[in-house]
Backbone as XML, in Angstrom:
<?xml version="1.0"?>
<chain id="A" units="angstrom">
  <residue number="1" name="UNK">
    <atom name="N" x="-85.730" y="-52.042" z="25.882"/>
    <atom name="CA" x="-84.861" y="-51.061" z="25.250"/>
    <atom name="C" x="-84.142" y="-51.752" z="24.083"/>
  </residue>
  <residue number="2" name="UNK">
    <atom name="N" x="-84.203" y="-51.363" z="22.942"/>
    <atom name="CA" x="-83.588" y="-51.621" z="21.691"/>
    <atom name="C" x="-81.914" y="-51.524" z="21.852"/>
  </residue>
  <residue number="3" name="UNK">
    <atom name="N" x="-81.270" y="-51.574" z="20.924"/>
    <atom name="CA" x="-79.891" y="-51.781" z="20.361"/>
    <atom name="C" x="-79.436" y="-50.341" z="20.127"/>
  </residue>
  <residue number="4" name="UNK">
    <atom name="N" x="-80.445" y="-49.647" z="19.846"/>
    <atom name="CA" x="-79.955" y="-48.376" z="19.503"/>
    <atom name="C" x="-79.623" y="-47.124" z="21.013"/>
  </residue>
  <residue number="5" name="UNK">
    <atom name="N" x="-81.138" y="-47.659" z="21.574"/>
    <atom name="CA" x="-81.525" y="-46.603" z="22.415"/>
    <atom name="C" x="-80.539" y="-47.607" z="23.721"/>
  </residue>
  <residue number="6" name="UNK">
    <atom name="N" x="-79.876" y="-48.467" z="24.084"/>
    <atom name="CA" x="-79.019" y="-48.964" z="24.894"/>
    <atom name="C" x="-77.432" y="-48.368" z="24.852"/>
  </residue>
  <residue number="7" name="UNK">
    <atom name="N" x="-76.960" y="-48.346" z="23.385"/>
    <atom name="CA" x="-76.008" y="-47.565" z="23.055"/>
    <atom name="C" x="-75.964" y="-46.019" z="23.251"/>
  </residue>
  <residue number="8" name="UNK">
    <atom name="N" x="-76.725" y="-45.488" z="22.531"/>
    <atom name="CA" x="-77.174" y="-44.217" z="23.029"/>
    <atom name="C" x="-77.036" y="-43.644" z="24.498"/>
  </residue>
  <residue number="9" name="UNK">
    <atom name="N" x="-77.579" y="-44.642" z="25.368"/>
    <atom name="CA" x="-77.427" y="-44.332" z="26.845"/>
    <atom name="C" x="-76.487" y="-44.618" z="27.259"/>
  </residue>
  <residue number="10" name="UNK">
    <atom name="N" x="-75.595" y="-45.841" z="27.140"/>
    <atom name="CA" x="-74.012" y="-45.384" z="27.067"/>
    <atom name="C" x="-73.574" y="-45.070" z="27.292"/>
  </residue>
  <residue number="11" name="UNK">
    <atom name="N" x="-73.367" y="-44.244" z="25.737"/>
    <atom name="CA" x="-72.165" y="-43.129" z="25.241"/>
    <atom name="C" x="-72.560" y="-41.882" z="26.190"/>
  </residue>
  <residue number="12" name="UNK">
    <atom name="N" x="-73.632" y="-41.667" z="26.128"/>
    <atom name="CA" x="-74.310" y="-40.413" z="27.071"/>
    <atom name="C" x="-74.010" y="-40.268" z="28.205"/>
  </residue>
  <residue number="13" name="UNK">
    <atom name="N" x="-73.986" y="-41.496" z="29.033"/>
    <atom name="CA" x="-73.835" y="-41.747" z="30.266"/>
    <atom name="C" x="-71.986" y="-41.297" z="30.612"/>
  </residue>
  <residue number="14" name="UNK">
    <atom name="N" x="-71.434" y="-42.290" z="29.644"/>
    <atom name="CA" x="-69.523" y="-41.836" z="29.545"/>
    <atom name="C" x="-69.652" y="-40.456" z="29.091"/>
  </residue>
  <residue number="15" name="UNK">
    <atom name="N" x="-69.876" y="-40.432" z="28.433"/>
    <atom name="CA" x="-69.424" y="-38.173" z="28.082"/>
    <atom name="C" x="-70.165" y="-37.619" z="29.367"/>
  </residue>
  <residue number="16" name="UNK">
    <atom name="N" x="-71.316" y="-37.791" z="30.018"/>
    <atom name="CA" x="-71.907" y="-36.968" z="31.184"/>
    <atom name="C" x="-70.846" y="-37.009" z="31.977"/>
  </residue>
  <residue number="17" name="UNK">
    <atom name="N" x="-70.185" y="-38.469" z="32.459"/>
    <atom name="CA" x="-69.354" y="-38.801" z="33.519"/>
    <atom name="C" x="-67.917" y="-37.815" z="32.985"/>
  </residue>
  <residue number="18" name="UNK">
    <atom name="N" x="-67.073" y="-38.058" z="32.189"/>
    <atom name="CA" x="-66.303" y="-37.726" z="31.630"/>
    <atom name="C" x="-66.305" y="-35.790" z="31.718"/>
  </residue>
  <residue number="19" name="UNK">
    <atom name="N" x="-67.458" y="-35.051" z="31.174"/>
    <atom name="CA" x="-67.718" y="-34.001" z="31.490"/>
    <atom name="C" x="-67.760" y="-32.970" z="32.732"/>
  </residue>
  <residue number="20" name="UNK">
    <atom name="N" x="-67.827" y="-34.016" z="33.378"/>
    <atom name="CA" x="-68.180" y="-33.624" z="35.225"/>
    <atom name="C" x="-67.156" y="-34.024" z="36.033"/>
  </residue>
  <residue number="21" name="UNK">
    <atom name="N" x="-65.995" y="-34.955" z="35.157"/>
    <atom name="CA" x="-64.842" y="-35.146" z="36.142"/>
    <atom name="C" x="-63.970" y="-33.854" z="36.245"/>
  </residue>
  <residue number="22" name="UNK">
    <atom name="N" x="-63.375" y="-34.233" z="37.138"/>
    <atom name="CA" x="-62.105" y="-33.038" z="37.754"/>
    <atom name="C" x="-60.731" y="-33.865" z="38.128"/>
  </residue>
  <residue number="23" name="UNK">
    <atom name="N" x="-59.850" y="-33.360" z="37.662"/>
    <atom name="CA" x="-58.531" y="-33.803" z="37.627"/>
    <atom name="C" x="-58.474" y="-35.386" z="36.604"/>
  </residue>
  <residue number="24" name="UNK">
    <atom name="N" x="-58.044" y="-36.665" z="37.522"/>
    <atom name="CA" x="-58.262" y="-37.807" z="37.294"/>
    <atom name="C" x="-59.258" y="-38.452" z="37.619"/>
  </residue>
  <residue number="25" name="UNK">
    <atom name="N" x="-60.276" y="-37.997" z="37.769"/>
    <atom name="CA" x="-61.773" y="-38.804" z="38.641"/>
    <atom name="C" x="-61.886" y="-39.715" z="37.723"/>
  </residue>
  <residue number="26" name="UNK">
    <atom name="N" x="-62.104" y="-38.901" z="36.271"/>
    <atom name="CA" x="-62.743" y="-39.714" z="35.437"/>
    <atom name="C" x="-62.064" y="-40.853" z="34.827"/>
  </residue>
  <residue number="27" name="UNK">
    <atom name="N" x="-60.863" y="-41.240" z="35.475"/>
    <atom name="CA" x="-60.383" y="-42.597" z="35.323"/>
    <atom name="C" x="-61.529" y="-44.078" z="35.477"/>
  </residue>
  <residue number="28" name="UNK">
    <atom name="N" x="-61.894" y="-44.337" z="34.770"/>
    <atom name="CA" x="-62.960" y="-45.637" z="35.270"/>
    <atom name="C" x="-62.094" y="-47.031" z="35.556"/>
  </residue>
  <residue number="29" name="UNK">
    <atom name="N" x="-60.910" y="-47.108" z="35.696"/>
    <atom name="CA" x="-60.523" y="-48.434" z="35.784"/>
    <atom name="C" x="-61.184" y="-49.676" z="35.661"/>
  </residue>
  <residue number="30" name="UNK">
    <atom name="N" x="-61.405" y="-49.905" z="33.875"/>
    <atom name="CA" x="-61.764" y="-50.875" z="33.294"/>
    <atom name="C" x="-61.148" y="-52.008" z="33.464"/>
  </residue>
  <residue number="31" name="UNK">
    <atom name="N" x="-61.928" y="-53.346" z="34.442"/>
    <atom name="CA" x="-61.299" y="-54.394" z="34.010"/>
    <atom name="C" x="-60.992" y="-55.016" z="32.601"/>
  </residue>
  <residue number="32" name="UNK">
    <atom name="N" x="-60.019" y="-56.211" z="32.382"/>
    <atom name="CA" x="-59.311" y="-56.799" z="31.113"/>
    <atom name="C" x="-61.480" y="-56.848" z="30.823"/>
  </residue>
  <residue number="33" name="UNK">
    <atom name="N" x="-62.252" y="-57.904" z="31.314"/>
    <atom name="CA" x="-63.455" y="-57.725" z="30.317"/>
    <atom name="C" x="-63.960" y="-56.799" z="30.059"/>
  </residue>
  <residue number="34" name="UNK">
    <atom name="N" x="-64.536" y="-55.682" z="30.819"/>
    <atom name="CA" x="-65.496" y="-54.334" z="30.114"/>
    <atom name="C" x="-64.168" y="-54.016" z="29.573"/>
  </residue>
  <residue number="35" name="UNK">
    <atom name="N" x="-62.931" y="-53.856" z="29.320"/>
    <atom name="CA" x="-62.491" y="-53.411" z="28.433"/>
    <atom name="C" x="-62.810" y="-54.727" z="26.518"/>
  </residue>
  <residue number="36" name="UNK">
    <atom name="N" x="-62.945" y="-56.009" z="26.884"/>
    <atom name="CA" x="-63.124" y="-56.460" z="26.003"/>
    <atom name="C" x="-64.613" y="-56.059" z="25.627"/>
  </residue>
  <residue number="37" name="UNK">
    <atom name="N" x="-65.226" y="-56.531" z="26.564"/>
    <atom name="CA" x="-66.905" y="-55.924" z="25.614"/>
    <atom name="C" x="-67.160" y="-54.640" z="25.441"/>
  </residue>
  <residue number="38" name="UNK">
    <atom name="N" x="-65.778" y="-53.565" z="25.501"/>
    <atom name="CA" x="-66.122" y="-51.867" z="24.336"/>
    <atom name="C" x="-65.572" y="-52.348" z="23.414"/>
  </residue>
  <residue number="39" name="UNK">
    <atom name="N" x="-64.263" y="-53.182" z="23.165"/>
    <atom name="CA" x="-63.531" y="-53.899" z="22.020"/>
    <atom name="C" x="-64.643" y="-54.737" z="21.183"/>
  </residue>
  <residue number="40" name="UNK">
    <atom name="N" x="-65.532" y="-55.575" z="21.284"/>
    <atom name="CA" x="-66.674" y="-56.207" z="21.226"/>
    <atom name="C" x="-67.478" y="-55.450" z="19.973"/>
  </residue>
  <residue number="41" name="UNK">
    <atom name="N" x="-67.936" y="-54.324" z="20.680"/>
    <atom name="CA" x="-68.897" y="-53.251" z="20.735"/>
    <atom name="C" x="-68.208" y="-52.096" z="19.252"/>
  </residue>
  <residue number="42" name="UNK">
    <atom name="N" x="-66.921" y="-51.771" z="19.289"/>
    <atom name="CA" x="-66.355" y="-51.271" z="18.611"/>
    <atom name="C" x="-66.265" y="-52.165" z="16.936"/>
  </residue>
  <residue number="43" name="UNK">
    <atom name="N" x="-65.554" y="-53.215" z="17.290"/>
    <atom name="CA" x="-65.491" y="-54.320" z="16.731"/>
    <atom name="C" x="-66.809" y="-54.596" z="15.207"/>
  </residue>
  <residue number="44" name="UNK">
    <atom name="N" x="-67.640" y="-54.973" z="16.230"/>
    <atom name="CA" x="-69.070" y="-54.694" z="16.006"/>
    <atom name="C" x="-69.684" y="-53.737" z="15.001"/>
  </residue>
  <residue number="45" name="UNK">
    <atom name="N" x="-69.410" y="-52.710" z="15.245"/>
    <atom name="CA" x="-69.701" y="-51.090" z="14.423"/>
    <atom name="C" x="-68.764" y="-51.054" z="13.468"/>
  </residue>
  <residue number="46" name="UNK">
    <atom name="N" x="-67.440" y="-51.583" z="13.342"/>
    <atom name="CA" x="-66.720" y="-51.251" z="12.435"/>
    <atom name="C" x="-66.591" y="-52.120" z="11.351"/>
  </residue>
  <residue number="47" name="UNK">
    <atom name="N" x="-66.968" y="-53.306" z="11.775"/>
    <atom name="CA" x="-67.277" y="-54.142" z="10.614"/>
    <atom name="C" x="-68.713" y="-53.760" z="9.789"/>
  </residue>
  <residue number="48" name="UNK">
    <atom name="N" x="-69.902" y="-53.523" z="10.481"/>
    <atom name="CA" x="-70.704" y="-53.101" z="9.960"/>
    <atom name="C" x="-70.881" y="-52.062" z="9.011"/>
  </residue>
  <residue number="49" name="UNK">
    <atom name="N" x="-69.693" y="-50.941" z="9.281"/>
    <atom name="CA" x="-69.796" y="-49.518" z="8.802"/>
    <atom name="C" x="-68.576" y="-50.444" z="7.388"/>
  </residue>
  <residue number="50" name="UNK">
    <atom name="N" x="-67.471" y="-51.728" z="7.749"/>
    <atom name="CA" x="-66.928" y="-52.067" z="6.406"/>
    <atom name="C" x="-67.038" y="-52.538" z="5.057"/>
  </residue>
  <residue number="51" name="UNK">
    <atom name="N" x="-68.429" y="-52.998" z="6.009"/>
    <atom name="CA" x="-69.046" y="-54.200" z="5.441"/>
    <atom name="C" x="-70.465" y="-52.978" z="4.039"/>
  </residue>
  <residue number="52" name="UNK">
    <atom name="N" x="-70.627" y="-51.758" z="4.673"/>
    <atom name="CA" x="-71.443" y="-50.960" z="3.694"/>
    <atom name="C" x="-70.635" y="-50.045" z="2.650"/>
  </residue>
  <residue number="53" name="UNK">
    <atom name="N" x="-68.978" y="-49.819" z="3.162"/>
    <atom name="CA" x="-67.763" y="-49.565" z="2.294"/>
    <atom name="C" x="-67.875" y="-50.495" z="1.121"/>
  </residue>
  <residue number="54" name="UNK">
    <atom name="N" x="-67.304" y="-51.808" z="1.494"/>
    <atom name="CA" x="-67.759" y="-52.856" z="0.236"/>
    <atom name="C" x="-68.749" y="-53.000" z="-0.678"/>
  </residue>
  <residue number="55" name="UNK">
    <atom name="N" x="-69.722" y="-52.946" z="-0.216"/>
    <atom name="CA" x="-70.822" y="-52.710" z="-0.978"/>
    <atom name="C" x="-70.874" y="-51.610" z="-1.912"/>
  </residue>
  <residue number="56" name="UNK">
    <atom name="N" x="-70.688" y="-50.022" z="-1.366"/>
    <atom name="CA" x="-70.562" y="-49.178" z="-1.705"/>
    <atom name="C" x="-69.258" y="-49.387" z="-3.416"/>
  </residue>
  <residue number="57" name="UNK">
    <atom name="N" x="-67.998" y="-49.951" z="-2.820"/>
    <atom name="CA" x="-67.213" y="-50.035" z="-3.783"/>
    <atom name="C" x="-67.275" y="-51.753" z="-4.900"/>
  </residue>
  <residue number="58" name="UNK">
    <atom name="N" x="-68.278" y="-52.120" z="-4.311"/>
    <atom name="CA" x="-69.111" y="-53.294" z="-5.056"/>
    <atom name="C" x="-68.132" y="-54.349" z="-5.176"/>
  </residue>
  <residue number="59" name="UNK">
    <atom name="N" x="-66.782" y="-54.921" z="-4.101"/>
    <atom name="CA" x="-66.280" y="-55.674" z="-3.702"/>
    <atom name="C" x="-66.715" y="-57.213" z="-3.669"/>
  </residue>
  <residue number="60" name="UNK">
    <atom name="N" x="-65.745" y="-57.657" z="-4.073"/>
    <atom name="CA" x="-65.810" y="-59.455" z="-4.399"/>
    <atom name="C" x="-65.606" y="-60.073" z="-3.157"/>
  </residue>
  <residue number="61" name="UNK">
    <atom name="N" x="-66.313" y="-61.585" z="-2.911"/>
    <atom name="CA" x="-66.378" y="-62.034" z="-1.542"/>
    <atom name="C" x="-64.480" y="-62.396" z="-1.247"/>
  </residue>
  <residue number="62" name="UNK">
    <atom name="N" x="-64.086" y="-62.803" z="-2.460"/>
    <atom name="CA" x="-63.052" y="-62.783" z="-1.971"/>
    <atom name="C" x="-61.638" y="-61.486" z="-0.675"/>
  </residue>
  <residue number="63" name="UNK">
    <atom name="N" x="-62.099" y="-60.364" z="-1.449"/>
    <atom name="CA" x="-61.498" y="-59.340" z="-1.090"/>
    <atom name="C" x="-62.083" y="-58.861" z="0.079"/>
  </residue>
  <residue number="64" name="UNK">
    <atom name="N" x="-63.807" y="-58.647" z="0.250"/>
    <atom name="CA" x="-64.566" y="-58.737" z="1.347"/>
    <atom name="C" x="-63.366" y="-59.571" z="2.347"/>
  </residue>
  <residue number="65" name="UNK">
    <atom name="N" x="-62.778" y="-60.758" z="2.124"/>
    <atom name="CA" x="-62.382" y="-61.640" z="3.194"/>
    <atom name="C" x="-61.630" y="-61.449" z="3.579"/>
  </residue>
  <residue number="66" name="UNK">
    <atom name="N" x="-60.493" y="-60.833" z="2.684"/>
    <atom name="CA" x="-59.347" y="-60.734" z="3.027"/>
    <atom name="C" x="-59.230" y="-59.392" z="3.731"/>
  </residue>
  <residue number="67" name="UNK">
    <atom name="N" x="-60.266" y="-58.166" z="3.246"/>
    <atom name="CA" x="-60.050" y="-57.149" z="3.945"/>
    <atom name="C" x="-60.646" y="-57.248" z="5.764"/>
  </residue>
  <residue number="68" name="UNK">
    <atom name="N" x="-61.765" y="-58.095" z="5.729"/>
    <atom name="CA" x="-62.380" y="-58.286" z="7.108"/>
    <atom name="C" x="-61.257" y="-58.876" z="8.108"/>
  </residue>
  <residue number="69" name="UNK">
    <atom name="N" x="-60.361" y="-59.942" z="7.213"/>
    <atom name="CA" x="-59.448" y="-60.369" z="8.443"/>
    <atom name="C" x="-58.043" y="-59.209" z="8.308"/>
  </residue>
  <residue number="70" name="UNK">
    <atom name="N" x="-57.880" y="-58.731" z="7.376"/>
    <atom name="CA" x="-56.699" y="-57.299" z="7.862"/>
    <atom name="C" x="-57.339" y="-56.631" z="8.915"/>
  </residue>
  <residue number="71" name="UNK">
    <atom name="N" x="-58.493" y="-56.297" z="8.853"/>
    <atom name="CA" x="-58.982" y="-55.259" z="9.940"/>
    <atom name="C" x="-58.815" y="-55.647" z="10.896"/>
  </residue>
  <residue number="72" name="UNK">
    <atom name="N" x="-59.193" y="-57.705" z="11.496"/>
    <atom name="CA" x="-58.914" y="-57.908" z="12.842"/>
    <atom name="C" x="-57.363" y="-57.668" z="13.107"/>
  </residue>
  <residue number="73" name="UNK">
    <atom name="N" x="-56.980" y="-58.397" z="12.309"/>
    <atom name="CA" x="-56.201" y="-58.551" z="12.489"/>
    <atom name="C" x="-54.665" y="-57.187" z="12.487"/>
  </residue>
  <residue number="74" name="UNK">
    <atom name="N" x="-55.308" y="-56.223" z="12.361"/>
    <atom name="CA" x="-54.918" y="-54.378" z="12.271"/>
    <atom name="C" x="-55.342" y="-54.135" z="13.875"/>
  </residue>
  <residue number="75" name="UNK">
    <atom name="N" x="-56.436" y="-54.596" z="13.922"/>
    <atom name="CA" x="-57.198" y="-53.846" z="15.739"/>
    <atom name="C" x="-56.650" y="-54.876" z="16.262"/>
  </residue>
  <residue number="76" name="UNK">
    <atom name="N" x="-56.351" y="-56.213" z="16.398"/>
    <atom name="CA" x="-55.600" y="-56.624" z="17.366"/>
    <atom name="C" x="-54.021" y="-56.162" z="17.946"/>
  </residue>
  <residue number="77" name="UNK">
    <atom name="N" x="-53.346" y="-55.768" z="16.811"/>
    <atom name="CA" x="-51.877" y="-55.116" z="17.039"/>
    <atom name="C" x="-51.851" y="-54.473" z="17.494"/>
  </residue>
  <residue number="78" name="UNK">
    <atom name="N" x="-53.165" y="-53.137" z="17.537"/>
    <atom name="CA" x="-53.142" y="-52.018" z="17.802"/>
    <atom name="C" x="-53.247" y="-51.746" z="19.239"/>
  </residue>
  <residue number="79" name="UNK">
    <atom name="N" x="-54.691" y="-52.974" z="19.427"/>
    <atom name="CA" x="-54.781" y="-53.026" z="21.028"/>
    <atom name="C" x="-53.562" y="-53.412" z="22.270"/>
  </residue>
  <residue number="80" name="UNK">
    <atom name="N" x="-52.711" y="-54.728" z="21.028"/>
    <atom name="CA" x="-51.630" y="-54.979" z="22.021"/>
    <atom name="C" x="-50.924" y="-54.176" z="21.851"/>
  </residue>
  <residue number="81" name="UNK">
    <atom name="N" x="-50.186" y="-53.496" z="20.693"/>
    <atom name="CA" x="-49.418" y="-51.952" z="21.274"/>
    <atom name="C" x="-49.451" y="-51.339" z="22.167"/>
  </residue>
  <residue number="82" name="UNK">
    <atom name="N" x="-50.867" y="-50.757" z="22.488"/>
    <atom name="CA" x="-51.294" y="-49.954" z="23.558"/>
    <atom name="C" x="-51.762" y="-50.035" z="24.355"/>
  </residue>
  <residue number="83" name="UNK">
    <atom name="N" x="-52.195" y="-51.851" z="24.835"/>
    <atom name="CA" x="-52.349" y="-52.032" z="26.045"/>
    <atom name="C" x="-51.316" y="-53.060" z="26.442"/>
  </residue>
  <residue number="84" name="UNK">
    <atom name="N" x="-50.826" y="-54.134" z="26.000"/>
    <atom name="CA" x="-50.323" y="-55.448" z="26.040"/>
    <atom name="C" x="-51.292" y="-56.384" z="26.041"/>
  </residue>
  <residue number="85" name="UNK">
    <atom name="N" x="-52.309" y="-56.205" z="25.835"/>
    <atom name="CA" x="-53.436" y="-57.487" z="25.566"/>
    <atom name="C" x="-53.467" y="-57.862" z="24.333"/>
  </residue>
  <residue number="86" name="UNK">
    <atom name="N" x="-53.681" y="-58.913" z="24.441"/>
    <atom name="CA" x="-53.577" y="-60.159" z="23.225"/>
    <atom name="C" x="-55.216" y="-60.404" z="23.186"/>
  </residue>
  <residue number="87" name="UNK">
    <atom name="N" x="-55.943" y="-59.545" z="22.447"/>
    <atom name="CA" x="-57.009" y="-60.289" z="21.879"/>
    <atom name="C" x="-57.538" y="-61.905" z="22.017"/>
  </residue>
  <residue number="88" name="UNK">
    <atom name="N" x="-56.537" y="-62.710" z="21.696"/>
    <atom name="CA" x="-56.732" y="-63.652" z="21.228"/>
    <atom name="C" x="-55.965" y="-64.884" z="22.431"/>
  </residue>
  <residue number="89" name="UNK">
    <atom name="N" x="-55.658" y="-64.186" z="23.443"/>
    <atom name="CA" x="-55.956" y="-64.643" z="24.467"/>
    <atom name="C" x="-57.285" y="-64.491" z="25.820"/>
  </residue>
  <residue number="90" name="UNK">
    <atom name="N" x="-57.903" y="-65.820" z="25.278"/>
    <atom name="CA" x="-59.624" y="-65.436" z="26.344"/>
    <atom name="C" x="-58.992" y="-65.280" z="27.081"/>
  </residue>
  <residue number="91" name="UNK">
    <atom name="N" x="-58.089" y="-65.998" z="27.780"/>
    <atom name="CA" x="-58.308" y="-66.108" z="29.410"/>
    <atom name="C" x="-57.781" y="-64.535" z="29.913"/>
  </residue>
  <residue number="92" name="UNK">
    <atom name="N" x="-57.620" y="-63.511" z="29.294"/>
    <atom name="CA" x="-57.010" y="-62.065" z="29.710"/>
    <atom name="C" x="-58.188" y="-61.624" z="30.039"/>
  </residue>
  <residue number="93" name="UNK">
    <atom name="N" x="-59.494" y="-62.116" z="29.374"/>
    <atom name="CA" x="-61.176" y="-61.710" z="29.617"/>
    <atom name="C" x="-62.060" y="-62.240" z="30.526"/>
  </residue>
  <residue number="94" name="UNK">
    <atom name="N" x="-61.669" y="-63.026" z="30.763"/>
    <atom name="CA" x="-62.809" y="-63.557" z="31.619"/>
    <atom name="C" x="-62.954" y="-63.305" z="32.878"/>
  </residue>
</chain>
């Protein structure tokens, strides 16, 4: 199974589950890691989808750099806002 068709099954799999819950079922109580490898996964896609923005606006490696580390460094705050995890502490992952 490819990269695509793994994702695909997934997301499919969470919206089926998600669709069919009742009340709170569909709570999955993600440990600190599967919550890091959707962070991973997200991570992943959003640099990719930034990285064709740049291009698109025909961006210098410099600015490329500086915008790639705002972004981590934007999704890390965000995550500890709303979860209290520190990214950038492994040992919360393993």
């Amino acid at each position: 199974m490819n990269q695509k068709e793994t994702m695909e099954l997934l997301a499919t799999e969470i919206l089926n589950i998600n669709a069919d819950a009742v009340g709170n079922v569909n709570k999955p109580n993600f440990s600190n890691r599967d919550f890091m490898n959707a962070v991973i996964i997200f991570q992943n896609a959003l640099m990719d989808k930034m990285y064709d923005n740049q291009n698109y606006d025909g961006m210098d490696i410099e600015n490329r750099y500086k915008m790639a580390e705002s972004c981590g460094l934007d999704l890390r705050k965000f995550i500890q806002t709303y979860t209290g995890l520190d990214t950038h502490n492994i040992e919360n992952f393993i």
